[in-house]
MIKOLLUM-965312 format. One record per residue: x, y, z of N, C-alpha, C in turn. Coordinates in steps of 0.2 Angstrom, whole numbers, plus 2048, in hexadecimal, padded with zeros to 3 digits. Layout:
BEGIN
n.X|n.Y|n.Z|ca.X|ca.Y|ca.Z|c.X|c.Y|c.Z
X|Y|Z|X|Y|Z|X|Y|Z $
...
END
This chain:
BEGIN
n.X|n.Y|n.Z|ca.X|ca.Y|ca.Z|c.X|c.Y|c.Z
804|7FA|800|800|800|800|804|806|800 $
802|80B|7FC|806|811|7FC|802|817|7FF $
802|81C|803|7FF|821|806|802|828|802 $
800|82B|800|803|832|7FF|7FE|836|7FC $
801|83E|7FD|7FB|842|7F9|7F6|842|7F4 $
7F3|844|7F4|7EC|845|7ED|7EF|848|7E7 $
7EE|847|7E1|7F0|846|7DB|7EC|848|7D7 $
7EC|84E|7D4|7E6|84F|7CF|7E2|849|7CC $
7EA|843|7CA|7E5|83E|7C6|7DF|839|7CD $
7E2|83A|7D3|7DD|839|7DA|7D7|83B|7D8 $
7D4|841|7D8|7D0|844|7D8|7C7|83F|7D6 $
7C6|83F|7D2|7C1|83A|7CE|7C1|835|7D3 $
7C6|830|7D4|7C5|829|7D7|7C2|82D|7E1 $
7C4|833|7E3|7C4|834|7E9|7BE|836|7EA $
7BB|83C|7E4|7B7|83C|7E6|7AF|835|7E5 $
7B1|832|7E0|7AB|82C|7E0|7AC|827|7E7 $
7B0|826|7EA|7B2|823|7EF|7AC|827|7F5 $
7AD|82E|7F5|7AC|831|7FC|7A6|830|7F9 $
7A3|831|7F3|79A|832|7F2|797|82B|7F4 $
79D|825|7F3|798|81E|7F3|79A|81C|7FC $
79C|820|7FF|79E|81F|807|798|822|80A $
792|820|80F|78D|823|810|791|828|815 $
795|826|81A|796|827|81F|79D|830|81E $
79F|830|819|7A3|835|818|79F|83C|814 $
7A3|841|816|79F|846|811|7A0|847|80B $
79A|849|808|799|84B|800|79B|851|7FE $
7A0|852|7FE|7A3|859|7FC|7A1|85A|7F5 $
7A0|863|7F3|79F|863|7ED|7A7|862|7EA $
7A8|861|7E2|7AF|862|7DD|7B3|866|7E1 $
7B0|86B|7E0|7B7|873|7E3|7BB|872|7E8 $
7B6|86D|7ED|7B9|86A|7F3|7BF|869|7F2 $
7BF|861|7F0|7C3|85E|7EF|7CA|861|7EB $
7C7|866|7E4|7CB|868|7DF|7D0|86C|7E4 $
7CF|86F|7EB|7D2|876|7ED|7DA|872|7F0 $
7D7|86A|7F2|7DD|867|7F6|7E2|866|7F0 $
7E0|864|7EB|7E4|865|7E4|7E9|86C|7E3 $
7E7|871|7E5|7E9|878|7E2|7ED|87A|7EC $
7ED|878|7EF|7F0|87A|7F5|7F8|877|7F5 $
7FA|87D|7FA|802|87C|7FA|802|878|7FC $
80B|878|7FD|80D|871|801|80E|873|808 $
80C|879|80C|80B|87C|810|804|87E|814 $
7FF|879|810|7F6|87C|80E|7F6|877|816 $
7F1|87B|819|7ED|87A|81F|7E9|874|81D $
7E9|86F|818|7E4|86A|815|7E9|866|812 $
7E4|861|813|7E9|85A|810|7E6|853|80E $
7E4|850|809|7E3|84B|806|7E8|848|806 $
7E8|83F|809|7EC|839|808|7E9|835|805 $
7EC|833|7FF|7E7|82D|7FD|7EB|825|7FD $
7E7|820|7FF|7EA|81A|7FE|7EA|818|7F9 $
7F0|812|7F6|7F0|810|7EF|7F2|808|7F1 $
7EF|804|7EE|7ED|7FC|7EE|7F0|7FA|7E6 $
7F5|7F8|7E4|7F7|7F5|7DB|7F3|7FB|7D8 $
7F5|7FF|7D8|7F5|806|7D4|7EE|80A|7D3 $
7E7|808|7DB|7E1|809|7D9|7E2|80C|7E2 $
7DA|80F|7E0|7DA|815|7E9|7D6|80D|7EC $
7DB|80F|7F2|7D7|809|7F8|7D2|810|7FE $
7D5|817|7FF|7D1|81A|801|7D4|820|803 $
7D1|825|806|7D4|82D|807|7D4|830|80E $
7D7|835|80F|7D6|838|814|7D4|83F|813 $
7D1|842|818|7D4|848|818|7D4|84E|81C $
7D7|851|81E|7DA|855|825|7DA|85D|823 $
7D9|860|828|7DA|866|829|7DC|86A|82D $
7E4|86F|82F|7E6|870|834|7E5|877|836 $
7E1|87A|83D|7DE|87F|83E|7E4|87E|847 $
7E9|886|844|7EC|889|84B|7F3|882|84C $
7EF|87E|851|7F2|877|856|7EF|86F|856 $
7E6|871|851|7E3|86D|851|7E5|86A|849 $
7E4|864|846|7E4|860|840|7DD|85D|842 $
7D5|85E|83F|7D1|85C|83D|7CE|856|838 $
7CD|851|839|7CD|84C|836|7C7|84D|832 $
7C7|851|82C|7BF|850|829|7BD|84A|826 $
7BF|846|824|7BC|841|81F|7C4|83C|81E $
7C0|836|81F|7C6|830|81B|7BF|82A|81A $
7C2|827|815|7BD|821|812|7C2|81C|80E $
7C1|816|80E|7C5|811|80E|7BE|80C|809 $
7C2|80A|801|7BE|806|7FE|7BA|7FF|803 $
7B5|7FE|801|7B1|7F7|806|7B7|7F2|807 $
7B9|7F0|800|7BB|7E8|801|7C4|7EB|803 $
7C8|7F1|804|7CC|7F2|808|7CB|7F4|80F $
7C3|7F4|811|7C4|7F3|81A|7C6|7EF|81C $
7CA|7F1|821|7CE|7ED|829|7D3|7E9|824 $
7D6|7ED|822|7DD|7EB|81D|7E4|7EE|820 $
7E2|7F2|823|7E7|7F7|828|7E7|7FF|822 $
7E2|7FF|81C|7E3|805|818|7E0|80C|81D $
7DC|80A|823|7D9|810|826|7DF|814|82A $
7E3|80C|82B|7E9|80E|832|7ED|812|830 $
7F1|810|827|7F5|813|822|7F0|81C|822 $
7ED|81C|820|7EA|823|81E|7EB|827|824 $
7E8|824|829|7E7|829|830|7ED|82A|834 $
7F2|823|832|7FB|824|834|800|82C|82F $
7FE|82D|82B|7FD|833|825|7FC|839|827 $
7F5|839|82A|7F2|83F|82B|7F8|83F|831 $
7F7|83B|835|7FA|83E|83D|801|840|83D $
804|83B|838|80B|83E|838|80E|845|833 $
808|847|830|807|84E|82D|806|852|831 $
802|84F|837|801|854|83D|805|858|842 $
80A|852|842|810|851|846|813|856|844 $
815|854|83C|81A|85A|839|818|85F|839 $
812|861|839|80D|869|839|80E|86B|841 $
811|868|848|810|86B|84C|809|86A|84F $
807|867|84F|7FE|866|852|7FE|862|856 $
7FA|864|85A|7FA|861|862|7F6|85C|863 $
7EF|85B|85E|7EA|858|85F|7E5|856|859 $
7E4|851|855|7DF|84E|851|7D8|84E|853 $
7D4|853|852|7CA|84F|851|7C9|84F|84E $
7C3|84A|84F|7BE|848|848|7B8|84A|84B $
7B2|848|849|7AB|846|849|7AB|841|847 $
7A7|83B|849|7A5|837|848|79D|836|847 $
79A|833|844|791|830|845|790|82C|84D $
78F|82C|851|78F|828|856|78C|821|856 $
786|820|84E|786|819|84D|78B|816|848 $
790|819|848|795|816|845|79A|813|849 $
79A|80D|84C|79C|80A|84F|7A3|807|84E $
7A3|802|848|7AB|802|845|7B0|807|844 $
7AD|80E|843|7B1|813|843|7B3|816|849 $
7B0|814|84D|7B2|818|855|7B5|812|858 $
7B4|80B|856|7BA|807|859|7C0|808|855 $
7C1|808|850|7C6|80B|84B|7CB|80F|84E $
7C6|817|850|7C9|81C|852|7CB|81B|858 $
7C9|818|860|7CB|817|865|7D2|810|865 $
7D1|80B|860|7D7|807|85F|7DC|80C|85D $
7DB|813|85B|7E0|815|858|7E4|81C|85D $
7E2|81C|862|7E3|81D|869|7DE|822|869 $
7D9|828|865|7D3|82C|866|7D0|82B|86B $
7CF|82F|86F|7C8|832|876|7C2|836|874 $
7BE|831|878|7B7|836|875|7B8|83B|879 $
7B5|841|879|7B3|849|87A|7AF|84B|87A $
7AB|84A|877|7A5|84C|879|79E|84B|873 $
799|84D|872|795|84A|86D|790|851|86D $
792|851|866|78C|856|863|786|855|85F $
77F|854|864|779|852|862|776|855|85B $
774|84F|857|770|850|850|775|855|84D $
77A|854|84D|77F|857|849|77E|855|840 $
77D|84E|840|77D|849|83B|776|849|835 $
774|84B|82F|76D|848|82C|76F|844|828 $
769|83F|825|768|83B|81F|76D|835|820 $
76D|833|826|767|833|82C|76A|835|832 $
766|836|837|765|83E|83B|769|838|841 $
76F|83A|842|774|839|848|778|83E|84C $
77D|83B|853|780|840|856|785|83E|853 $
78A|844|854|791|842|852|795|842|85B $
79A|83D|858|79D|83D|85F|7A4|841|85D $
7A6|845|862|7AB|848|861|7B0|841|865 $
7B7|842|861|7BE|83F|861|7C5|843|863 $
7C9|841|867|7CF|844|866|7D5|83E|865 $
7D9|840|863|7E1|83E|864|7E6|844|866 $
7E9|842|86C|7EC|849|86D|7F5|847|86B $
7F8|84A|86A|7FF|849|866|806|84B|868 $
803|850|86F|807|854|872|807|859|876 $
808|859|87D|805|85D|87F|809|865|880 $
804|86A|882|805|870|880|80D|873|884 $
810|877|880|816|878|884|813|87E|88A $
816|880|88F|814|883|895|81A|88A|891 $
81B|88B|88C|822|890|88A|81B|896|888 $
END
């Protein structure tokens, strides 16, 4: 498996990917297209995985201040629990790292169960939970953290 940034030739496969994942968001084109056009210095970040030269699946992160926000990763069906989710989100966090961030959250669906033992196998703490966050179908989301570093007292 190979992990690395998004590629304009990405684009197409990431997006059909996130549209056919219920649980990820649908972003419009321009979304997607902006992580394409950012430096290599952009506060945003798309990893995509690669399985014999096809997308196994994506992430994708956004760094505000100390924080790294985990908006969206989605992983093809027949590569879950391959270790492609571990590779992706080993990616994000180690871009975190070198950004200086102190701390990873996500939201989560609170009925998304595999995904919250995923994200606690991957040492994440829940935080709190923000009611009817979720529509189409109407859920909470749970908030997550990973923290990475704790704050310097300087």
């Amino acid at each position: 498996m190979t992990v690395r940034p998004i590629a304009a030739t990405d684009l197409e496969a990431v997006r059909l990917l996130a549209a056919a994942t219920p649980e990820a968001p649908h972003w419009e084109p321009p979304i997607y297209q902006a992580f394409l056009e950012s430096e290599a210095d952009s506060p945003r970040r798309i990893f995509v995985a690669e399985l014999s030269g096809e997308l196994a699946g994506f992430i994708a992160g956004r760094i505000t201040v100390d924080v790294c926000e985990l908006e969206s990763i989605a992983v093809e069906p027949r590569h879950r629990r391959t270790g492609v989710g571990s590779g992706l989100l080993a990616a994000l966090i180690a871009w975190a790292v070198a950004s200086h961030v102190l701390k990873v959250q996500l939201e989560v669906r609170s009925a998304n169960c595999s995904a919250i033992i995923f994200y606690e196998r991957s040492g994440f703490r829940r935080d709190g939970l923000r009611r009817g966050y979720y529509r189409h179908p109407d859920d909470d989301a749970l908030l997550m953290s990973l923290t990475l570093a704790a704050p310097s007292n300087a």
